[in-house]
C-alpha positions in Angstrom: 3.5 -2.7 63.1 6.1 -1.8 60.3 4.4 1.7 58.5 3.0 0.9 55.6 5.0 3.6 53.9 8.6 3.1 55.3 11.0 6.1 55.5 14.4 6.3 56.5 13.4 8.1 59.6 10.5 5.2 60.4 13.0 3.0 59.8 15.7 4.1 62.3 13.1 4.9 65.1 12.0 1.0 64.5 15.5 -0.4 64.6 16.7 1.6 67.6 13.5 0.3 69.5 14.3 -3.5 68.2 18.2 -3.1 69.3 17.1 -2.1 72.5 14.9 -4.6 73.0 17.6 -7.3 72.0 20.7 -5.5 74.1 17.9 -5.4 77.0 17.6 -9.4 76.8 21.2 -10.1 76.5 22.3 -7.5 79.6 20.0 -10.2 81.5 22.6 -12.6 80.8 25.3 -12.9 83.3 28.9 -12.8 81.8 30.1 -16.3 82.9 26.6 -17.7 80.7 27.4 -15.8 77.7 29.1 -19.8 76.3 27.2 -21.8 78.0 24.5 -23.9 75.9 21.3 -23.2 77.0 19.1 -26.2 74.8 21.7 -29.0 74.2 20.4 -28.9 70.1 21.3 -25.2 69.8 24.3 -22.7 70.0 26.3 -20.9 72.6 24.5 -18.0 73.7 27.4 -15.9 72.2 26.4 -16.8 68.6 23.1 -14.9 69.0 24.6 -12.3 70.5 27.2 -11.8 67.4 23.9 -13.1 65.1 21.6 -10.6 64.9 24.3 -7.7 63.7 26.3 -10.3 61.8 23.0 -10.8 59.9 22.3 -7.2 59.0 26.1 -7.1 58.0 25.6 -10.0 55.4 22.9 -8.6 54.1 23.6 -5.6 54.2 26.9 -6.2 52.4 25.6 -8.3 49.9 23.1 -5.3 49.0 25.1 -2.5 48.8 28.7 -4.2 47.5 30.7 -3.3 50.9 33.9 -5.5 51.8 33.8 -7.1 54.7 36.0 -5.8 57.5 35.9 -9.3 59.9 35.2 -12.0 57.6 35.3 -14.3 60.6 32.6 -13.2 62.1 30.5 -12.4 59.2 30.9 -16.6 58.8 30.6 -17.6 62.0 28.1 -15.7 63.1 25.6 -16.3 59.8 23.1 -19.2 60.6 21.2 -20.8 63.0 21.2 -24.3 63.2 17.9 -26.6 63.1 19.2 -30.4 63.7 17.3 -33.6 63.9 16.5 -34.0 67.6 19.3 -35.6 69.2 21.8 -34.7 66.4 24.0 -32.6 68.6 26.3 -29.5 68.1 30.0 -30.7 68.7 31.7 -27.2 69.4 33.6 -26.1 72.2 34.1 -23.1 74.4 37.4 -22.2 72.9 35.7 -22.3 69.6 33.8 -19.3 70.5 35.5 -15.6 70.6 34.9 -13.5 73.9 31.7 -11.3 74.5 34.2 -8.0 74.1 35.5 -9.1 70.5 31.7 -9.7 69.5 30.7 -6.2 71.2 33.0 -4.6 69.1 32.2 -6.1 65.9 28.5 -4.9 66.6 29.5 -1.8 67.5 31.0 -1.3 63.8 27.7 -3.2 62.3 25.5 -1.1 63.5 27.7 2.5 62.5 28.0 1.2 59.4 24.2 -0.1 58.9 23.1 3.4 60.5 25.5 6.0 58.0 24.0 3.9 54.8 20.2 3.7 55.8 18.8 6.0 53.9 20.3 4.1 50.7 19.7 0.3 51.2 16.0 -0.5 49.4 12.9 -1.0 52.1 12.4 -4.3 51.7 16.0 -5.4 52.6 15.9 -3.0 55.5 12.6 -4.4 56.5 14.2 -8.1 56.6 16.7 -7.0 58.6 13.7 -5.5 61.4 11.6 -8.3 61.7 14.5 -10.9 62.1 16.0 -9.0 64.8 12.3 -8.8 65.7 12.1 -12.6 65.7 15.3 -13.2 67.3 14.3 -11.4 70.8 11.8 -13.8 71.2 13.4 -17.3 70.2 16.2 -16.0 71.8 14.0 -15.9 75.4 13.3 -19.4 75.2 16.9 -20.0 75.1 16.8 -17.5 78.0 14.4 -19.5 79.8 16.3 -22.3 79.5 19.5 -21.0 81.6 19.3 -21.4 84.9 18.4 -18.8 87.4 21.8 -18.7 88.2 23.3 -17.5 84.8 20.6 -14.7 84.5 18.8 -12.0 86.3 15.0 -11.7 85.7 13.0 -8.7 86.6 9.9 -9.7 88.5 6.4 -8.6 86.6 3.2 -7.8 88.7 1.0 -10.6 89.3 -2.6 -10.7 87.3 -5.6 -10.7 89.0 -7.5 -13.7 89.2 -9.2 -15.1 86.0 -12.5 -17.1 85.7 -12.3 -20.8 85.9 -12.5 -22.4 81.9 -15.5 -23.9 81.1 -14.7 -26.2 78.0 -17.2 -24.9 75.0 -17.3 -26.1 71.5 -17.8 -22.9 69.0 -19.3 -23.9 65.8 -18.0 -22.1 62.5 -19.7 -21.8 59.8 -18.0 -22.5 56.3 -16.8 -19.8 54.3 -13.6 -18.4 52.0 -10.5 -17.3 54.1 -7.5 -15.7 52.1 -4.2 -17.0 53.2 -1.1 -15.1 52.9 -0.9 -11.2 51.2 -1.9 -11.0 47.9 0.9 -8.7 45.5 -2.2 -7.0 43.3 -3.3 -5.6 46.3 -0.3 -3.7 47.4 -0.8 -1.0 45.1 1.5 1.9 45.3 2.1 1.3 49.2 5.0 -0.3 50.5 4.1 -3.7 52.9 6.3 -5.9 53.9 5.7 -9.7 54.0 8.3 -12.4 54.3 8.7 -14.6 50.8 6.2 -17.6 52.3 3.4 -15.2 52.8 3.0 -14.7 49.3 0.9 -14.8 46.7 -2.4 -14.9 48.7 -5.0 -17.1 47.7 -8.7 -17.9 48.6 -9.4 -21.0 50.5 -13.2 -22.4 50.8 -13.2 -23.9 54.7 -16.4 -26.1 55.7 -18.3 -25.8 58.5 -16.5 -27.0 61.9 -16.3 -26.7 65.5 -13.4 -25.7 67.6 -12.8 -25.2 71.3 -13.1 -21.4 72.8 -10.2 -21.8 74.7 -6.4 -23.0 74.5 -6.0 -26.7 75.9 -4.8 -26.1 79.1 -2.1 -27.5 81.7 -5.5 -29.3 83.4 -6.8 -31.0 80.6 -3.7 -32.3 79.5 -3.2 -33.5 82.8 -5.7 -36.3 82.5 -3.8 -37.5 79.1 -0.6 -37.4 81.4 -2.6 -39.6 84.1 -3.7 -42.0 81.6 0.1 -42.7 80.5 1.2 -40.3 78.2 4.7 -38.9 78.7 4.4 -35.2 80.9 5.1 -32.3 78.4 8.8 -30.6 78.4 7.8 -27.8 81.2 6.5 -30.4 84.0 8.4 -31.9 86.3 7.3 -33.9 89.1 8.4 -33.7 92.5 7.1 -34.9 95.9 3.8 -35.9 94.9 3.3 -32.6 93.3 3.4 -31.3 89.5 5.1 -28.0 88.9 6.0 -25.7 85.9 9.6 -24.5 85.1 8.4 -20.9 84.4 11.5 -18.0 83.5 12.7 -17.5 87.3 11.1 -20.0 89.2 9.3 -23.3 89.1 5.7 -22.8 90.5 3.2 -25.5 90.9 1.3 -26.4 88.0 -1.1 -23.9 86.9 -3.9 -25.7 85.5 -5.8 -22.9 84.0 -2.9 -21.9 82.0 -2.1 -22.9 77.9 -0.3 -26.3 77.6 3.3 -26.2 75.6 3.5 -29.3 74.0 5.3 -30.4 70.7 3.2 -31.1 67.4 3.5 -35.0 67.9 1.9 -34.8 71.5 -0.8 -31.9 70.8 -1.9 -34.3 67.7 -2.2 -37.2 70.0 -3.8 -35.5 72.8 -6.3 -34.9 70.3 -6.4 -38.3 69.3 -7.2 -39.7 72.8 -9.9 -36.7 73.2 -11.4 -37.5 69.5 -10.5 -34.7 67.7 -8.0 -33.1 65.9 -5.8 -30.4 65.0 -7.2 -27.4 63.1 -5.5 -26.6 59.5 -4.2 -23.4 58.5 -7.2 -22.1 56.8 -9.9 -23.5 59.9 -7.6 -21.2 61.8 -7.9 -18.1 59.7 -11.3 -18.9 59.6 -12.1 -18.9 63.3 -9.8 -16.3 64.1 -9.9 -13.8 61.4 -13.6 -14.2 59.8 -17.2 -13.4 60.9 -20.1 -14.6 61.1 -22.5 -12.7 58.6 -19.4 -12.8 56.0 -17.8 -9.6 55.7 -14.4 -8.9 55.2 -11.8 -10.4 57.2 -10.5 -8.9 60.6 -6.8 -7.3 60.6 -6.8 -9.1 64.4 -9.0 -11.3 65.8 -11.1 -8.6 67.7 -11.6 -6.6 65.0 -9.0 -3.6 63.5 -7.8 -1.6 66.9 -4.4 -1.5 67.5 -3.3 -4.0 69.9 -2.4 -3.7 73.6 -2.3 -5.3 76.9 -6.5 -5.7 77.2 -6.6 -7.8 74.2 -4.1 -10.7 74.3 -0.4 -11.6 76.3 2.2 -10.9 73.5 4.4 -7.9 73.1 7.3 -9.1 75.8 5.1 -7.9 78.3 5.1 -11.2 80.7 7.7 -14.2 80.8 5.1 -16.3 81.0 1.9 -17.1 80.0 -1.8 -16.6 81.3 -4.7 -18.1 82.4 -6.8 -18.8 78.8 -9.6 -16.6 80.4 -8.0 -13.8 80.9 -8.3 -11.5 78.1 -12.0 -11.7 77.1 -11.6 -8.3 74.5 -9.3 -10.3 72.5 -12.1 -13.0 71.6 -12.7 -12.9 67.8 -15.9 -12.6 66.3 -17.3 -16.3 66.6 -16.3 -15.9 70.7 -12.9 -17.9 70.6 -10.0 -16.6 72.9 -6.4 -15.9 72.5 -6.2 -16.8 69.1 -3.3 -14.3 68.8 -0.9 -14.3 71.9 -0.4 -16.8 74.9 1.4 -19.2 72.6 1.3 -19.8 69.2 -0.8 -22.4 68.1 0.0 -25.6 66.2 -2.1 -26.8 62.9 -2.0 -30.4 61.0 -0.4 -27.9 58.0 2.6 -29.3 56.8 4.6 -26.2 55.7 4.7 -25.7 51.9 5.0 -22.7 49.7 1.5 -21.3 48.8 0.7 -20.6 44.7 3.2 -18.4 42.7 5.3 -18.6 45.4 9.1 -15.8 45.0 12.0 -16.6 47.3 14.0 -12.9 48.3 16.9 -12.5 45.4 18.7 -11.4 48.0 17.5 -14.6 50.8 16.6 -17.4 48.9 16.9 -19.8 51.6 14.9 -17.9 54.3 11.7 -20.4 53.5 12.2 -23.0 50.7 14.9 -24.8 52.7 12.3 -25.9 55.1 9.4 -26.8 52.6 11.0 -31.1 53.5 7.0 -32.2 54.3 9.1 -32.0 58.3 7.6 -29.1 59.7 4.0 -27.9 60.4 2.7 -24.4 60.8 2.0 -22.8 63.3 -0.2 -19.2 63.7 -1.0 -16.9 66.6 1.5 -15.1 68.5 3.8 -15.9 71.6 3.7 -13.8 74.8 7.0 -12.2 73.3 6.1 -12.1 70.0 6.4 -8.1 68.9 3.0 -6.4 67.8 4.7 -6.2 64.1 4.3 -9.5 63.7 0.9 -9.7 64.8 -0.2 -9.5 60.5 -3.2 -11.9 59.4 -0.5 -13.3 56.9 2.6 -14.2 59.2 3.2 -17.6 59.3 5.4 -19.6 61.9 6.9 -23.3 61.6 8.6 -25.6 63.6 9.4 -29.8 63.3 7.3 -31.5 64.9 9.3 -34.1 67.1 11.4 -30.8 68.4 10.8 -31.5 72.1 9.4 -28.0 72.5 11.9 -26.1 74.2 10.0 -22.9 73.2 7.4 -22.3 75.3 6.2 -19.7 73.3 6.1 -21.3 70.4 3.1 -24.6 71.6 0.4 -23.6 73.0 -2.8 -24.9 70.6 -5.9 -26.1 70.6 -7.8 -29.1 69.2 -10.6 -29.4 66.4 -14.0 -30.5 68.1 -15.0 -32.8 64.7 -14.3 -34.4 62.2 -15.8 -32.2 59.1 -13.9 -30.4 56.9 -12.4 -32.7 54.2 -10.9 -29.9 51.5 -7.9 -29.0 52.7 -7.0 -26.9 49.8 -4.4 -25.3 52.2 -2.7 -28.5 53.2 -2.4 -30.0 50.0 1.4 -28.8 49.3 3.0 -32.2 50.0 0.4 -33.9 48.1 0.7 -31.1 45.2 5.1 -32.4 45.2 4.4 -35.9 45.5 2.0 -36.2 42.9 4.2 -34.3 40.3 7.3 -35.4 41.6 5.9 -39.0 40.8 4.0 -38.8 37.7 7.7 -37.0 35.9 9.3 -40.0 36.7 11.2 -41.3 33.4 9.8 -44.8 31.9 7.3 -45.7 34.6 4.9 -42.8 35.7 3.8 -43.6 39.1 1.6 -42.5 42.2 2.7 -42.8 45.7 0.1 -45.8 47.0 -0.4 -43.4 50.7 -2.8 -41.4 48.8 -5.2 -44.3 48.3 -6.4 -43.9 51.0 -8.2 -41.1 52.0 -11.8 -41.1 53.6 -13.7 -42.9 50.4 -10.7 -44.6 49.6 -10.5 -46.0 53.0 -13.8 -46.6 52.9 -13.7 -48.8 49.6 -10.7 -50.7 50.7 -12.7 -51.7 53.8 -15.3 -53.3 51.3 -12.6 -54.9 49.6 -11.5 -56.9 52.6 -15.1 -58.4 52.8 -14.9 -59.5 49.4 -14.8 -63.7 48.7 -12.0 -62.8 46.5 -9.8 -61.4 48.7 -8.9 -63.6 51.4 -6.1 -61.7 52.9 -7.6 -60.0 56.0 -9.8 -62.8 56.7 -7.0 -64.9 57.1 -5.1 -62.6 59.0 -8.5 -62.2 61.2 -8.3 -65.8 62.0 -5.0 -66.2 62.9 -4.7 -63.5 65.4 -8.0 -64.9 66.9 -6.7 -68.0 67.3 -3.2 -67.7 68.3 -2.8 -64.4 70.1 -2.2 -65.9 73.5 0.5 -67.9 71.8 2.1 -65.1 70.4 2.3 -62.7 73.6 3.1 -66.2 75.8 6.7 -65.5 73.9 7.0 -61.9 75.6 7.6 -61.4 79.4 5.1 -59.1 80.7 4.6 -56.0 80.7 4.2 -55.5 77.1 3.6 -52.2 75.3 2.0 -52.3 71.9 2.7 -50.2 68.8 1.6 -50.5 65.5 2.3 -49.0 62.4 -1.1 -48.5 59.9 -3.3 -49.5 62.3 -6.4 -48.3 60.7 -9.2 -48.8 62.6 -7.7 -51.0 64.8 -10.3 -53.9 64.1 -7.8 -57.2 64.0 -5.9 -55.6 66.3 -8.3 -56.3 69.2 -7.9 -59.8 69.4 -3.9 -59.2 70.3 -5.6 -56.2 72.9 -7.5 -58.4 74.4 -5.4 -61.1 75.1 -2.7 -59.1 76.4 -5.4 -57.3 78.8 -6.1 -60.2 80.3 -2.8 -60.6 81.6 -1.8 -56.8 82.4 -2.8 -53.3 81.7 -1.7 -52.5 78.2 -0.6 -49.4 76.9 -1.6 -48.8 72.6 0.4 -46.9 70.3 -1.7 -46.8 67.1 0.4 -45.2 64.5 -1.7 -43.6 61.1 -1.4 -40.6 59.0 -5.2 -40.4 58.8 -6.9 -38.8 61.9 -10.7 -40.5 60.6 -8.6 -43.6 60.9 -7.2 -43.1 64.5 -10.8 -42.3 65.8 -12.4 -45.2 64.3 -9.3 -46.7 66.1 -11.0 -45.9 70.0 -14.6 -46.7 68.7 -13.7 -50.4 68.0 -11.3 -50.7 70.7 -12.3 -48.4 73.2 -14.7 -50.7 75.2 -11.3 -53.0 75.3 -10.6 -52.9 79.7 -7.1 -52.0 81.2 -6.3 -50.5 77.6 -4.7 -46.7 77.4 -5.0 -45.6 73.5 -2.1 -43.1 73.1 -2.9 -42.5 68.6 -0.2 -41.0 67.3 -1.0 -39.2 63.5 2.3 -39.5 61.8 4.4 -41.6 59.4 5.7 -45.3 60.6 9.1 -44.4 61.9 8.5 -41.2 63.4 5.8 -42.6 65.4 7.4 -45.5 66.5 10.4 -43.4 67.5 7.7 -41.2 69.5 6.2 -44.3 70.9 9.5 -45.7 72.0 10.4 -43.0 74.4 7.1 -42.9 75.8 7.5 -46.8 76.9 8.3 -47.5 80.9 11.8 -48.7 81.6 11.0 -52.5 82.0 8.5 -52.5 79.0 9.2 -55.0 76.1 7.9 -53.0 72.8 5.6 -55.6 70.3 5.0 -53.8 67.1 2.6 -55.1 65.1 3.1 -54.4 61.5 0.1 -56.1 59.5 -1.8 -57.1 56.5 1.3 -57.7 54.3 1.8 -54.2 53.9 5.3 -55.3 54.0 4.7 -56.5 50.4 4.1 -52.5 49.0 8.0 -52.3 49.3 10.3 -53.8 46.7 12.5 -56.8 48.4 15.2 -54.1 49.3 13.2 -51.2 50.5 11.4 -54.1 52.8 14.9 -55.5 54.4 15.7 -51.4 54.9 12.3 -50.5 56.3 12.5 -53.5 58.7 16.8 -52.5 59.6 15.4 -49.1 60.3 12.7 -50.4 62.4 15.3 -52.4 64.5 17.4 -49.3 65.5 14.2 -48.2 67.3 13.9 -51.5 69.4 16.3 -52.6 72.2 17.2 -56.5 72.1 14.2 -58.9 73.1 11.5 -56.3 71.7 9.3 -58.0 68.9 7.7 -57.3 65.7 4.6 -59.4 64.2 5.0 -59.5 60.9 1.6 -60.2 58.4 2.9 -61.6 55.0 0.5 -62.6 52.2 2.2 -65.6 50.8 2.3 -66.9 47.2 -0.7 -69.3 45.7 -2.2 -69.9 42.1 -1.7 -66.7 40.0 -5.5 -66.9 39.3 -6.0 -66.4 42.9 -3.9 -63.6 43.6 -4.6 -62.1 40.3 -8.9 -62.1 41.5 -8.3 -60.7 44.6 -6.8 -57.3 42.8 -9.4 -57.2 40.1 -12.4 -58.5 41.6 -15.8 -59.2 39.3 -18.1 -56.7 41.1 -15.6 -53.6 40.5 -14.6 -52.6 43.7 -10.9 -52.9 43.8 -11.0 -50.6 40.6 -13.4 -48.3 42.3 -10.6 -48.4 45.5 -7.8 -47.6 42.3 -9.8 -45.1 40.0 -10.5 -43.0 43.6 -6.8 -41.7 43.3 -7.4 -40.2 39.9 -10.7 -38.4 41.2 -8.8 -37.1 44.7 -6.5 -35.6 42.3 -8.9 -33.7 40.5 -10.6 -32.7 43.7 -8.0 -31.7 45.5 -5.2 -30.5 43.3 -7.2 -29.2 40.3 -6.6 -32.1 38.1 -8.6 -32.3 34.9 -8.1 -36.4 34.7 -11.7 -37.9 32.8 -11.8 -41.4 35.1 -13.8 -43.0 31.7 -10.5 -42.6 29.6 -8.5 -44.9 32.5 -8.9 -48.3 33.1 -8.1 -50.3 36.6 -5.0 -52.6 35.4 -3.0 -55.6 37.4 0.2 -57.4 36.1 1.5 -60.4 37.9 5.9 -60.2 37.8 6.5 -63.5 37.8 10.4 -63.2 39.2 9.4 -60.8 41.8 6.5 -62.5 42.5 4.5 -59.2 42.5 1.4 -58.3 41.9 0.8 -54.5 40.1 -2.0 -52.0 40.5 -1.5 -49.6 37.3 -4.6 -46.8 35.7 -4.1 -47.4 31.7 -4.8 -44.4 29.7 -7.8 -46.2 26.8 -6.4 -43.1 24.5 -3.9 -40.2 23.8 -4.7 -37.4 26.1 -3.1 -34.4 28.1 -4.0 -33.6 31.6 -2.6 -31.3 33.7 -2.7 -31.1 37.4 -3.1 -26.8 38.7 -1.6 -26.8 42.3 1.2 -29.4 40.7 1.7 -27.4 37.9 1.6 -30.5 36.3 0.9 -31.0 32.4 1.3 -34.2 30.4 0.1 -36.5 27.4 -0.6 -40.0 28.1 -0.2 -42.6 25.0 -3.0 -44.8 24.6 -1.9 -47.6 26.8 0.4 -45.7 29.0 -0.2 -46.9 32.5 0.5 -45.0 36.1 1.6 -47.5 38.4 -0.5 -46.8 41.8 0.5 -50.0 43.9 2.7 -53.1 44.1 2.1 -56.3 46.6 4.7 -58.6 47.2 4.3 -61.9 48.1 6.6 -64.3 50.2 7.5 -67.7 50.5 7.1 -68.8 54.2 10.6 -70.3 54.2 12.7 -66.9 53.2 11.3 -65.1 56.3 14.0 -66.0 58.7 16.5 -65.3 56.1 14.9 -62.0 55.7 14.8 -61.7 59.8 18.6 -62.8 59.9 19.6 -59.9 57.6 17.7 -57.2 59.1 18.7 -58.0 62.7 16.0 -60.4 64.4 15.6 -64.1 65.2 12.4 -65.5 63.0 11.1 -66.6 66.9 7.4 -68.4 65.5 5.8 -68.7 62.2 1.8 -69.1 62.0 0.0 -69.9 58.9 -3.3 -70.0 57.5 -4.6 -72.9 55.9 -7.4 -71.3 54.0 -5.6 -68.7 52.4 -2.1 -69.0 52.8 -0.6 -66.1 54.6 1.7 -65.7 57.8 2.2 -64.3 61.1 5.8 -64.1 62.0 7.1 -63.6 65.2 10.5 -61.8 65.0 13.0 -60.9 68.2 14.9 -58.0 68.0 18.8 -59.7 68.1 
């Protein structure tokens, strides 16, 4: 690990160990590979190898006031790229320099970096360790990726064999965990931390239960089996499933960690009923202890790691069986929480409370707080022992098809019971703020109605005489599924986005499995949601549940590439959700959902059509209360999960019907003047008396506009079915 107190002569014995290890990685690289591409969405291998010094240049230079003495270099060898998946680099070898031009240049780098050392601050010189420090082990994976003919991989001895893994649930106690390094508590020593690991905080985690071993290769097997796509490692061949290891491809070893992206571990978890642990669950099962004293430095306790206690290091290629290094268990029994792959959470990655960027690297973290990538903790077999720290923190996106293999291995929640997470609340935390500084209209984003009671409430809602809506979308799908799905050729694969628990859904389900087994995409950002999904549908024969916790379009991207060749895609999109977008933002959503489809798939769209403004007014602002209960509930989740301070007796639930939209709003009016102010949004305003936040809108349609609508968005309006009791519509649209 980095000394604590840093000098000059530390820091040189460090660096010359890290440049070894780095020159050691790329002398494994035959000459001919040094421009080929290893992973089609990254660079050239010659870009890392110019990288890592051109990186120390940069910032070195930028430190210290040097000119530059290869300004080409210094800019084309600066950053790493992170693209979209399938958003391709479109460079060529030629625009590339030769391996002996970029020798050179490091050559001069590291003279230059060496003479000034004992001058550049320790912080800055620290940056520049760990990222080369980093870089050896992302660049493996782009190692692992060349094939065995561009590369020449020493062999490593063989383990002996490890017991067989027995699945166990572990149950964990509640307790604080503190995320991240706190800067009182550095005193007068010098520790390093990257800008994202600071300022540490306390977290209060509630009691849970997690599994005492990595998902394995086995396990995940039977997901594969029961349709899911095989992971990025797996490839199939003569009957037989093998694993694309650094020099070889060996059959499957089903005792080892599974590498799998974020989408797929969270719907593996899905399928199995579970979930995936946040951030502070897994510094709670890995760094705390039972009778409550102070945190671990590593999971095992404060010893120095080493080969007994976990695979990281860059001692293997590859990983291990999940049994294999008992003496790295922490102190609740759970294994290779730190090594063997690192380990995804359902964290999106946000900047913790008073969080700095570097003066001197204020991009290293806050470009990738975008609410598009998760974190991840533990350690990869390569990751180096001074990044091993309780407070390090990892991220990747989390459609990235994994070509990391270091960088997935996880393991899923056994139940459903912590509900604060006061470390995952960063995207809430912007949205809210983001929302309620809106000029004119203060708003809140409508997704965040629904959490567990507000789920709950809204459930009661659709059981109310008042609100018609879901019965009448109930009714129609019970009586006309079979002449929906008699306009699709079989076989049909079904996705659909905000399926909640799934309960209208069954009647579609049913009628399809009658004809042929059917494969279920449920689509949901709630987890509670996607479980209740398998209860009610579960019993439901020739059905394969595949839940996929994620937003609409990145979900039914996910679910797209998981369909077989022949398979027509129906995606159901109900209960006039539709009508929460303004009439543009609807005819986008619904374009944007047509790129996904190939001609002939088919969406079912639910639309609540207009009736007497009585009506529709009752059914947002029902006698008993419990629409405004379902509204006020936003106001409360605020206060109990971002530190709001908003008294629910000084709001009142509010509708508006706009007559020339046709919409019906959902606003919380303020009964007096009063400031509130919202902690993790940092957050502080004063409401006039009558001031409203505008929480939801509901558009309704005319049944005549929706092939209009279908024309402009690219489908053919193929069937219309409407209720007679309460007048809404099922529309059958053909992708064009």
């Amino acid at each position: 690990m980095i000394a604590k107190t840093l000098t000059a002569t530390h820091f040189a014995e460090a660096l010359a160990r890290a440049r070894a290890t780095t020159d050691a990685l790329f002398d494994l690289v035959r000459p001919e590979a040094f421009h080929a591409r290893p992973v089609p969405e990254r660079h050239r291998t010659i870009f890392y190898f110019g990288h890592l010094e051109a990186f120390d240049w940069n910032l070195l230079s930028q430190t210290m006031e040097l000119p530059s003495f290869h300004q080409e270099f210094d800019r084309l060898f600066a950053f790493g790229i992170d693209p979209e998946p399938g958003q391709l680099p479109q460079d060529r070898h030629s625009d590339w320099p030769e391996k002996a031009e970029v020798h050179r240049y490091n050559q001069q780098v590291r003279q230059t970096l060496d003479d000034l050392s004992n001058q550049v601050p320790k912080q800055v010189l620290s940056v520049a360790l760990e990222h080369r420090l980093m870089h050896a082990e992302t660049f493996t994976y782009l190692l692992h990726h060349l094939s065995t003919t561009q590369k020449d991989i020493p062999p490593v001895a063989p383990l002996p064999p490890s017991p067989i893994p027995v699945p166990t649930a572990i149950e964990i106690p509640g307790g604080k965990v503190t995320l991240g390094q706190r800067r009182r508590h550095l005193d007068d020593q010098y520790h390093f931390g990257w800008d994202n690991e600071f300022d540490g905080h306390e977290v209060s985690v509630s009691a849970f239960s997690i599994s005492k071993y990595k998902v394995t290769n086995g396990e995940y097997l039977e997901f594969v089996r029961a349709g899911a796509t095989p992971p990025h490692f797996w490839t199939r061949r003569e009957g037989q499933w093998w694993w694309r290891a650094m020099s070889e491809e060996v059959p499957l070893p089903m005792d080892w960690p599974v590498y799998v992206s974020h989408q797929e571990a969270s719907a593996f978890a899905t399928w199995t009923g579970k979930r995936l642990p946040t951030e502070a669950e897994f510094h709670r099962a890995a760094y705390g202890t039972p009778d409550g004293e102070e945190e671990r430095a590593y999971p095992w306790g404060d010893d120095v790691p080493d080969t007994r206690r976990g695979n990281f290091n860059g001692t293997r290629w590859d990983p291990i069986p999940v049994t294999a290094t008992p003496l790295g268990d922490s102190a609740f029994g759970i294994s290779q929480l730190v090594g063997n792959g690192w380990e995804w959470t359902s964290t999106v990655f946000q900047p913790f409370p008073g969080f700095q960027s570097f003066p001197f690297y204020p991009g290293y973290s806050a470009r990738f707080f975008d609410g598009d990538h998760y974190v991840l903790k533990g350690a990869s077999s390569r990751t180096d022992v001074g990044l091993l720290r309780r407070s390090f923190r990892n991220w990747f996106r989390p459609n990235y098809p994994m070509f990391m293999p270091d960088f997935a291995a996880w393991r899923s929640n056994m139940k459903l019971t912590y509900t604060e997470q006061t470390d995952a609340v960063g995207e809430f935390a912007v949205a809210v703020g983001n929302s309620l500084r809106k000029v004119g209209q203060r708003e809140l984003p409508s997704a965040y109605l629904y959490d567990e009671l507000g789920t709950a409430l809204f459930e009661a809602i659709t059981l109310l005489p008042e609100y018609g809506l879901t019965r009448a979308e109930e009714r129609l799908l019970r009586r006309h599924a079979g002449d929906m799905l008699g306009h699709l050729p079989p076989p049909v694969a079904v996705v659909e986005l905000g399926s909640g628990s799934g309960r209208k859904t069954r009647w579609i389900l049913e009628a399809l499995a009658h004809r042929e087994s059917v494969a279920y995409f449920p689509i949901d950002i709630s987890a509670a949601a996607l479980i209740k999904c398998h209860q009610e549908l579960g019993h439901i024969g020739a059905l394969s549940i595949v839940g996929l916790e994620t937003s609409y379009l990145e979900g039914l991207q996910e679910a797209a590439t998981r369909r077989r060749p022949n398979q027509v895609l129906l995606v159901l999109f109900l209960g006039s959700t539709i009508g929460n977008f303004n009439p543009a933002a609807a005819e986008k959503f619904l374009q944007d959902i047509r790129r996904h489809l190939r001609p002939g798939d088919a969406l079912l769209l639910g639309v609540d059509v207009e009736k007497a403004v009585h009506d529709m007014l009752l059914a947002y602002d029902d006698p008993t209360g419990v629409t405004a209960a379902f509204n006020m509930n936003l106001l409360a989740r605020i206060n109990r999960e971002l530190g709001g301070d908003f008294v629910l007796r000084h709001f009142e639930h509010h509708i508006r019907y706009q007559e020339i939209d046709c919409r019906i709003e959902m606003h919380l009016r303020s009964t007096r003047r009063q400031t509130v102010s919202i902690r993790a949004a940092d957050f502080t305003c004063t409401f006039r008396e009558g001031e409203t936040i505008w929480t939801e809108a509901c558009h309704k349609f005319r049944v005549e506009e929706i092939p209009g609508i279908a024309r402009r968005t690219g489908f053919l309006c193929e069937a219309q079915w409407v209720d007679t009791e309460w007048a809404f519509a099922e529309n059958l649209l053909i992708a064009d």
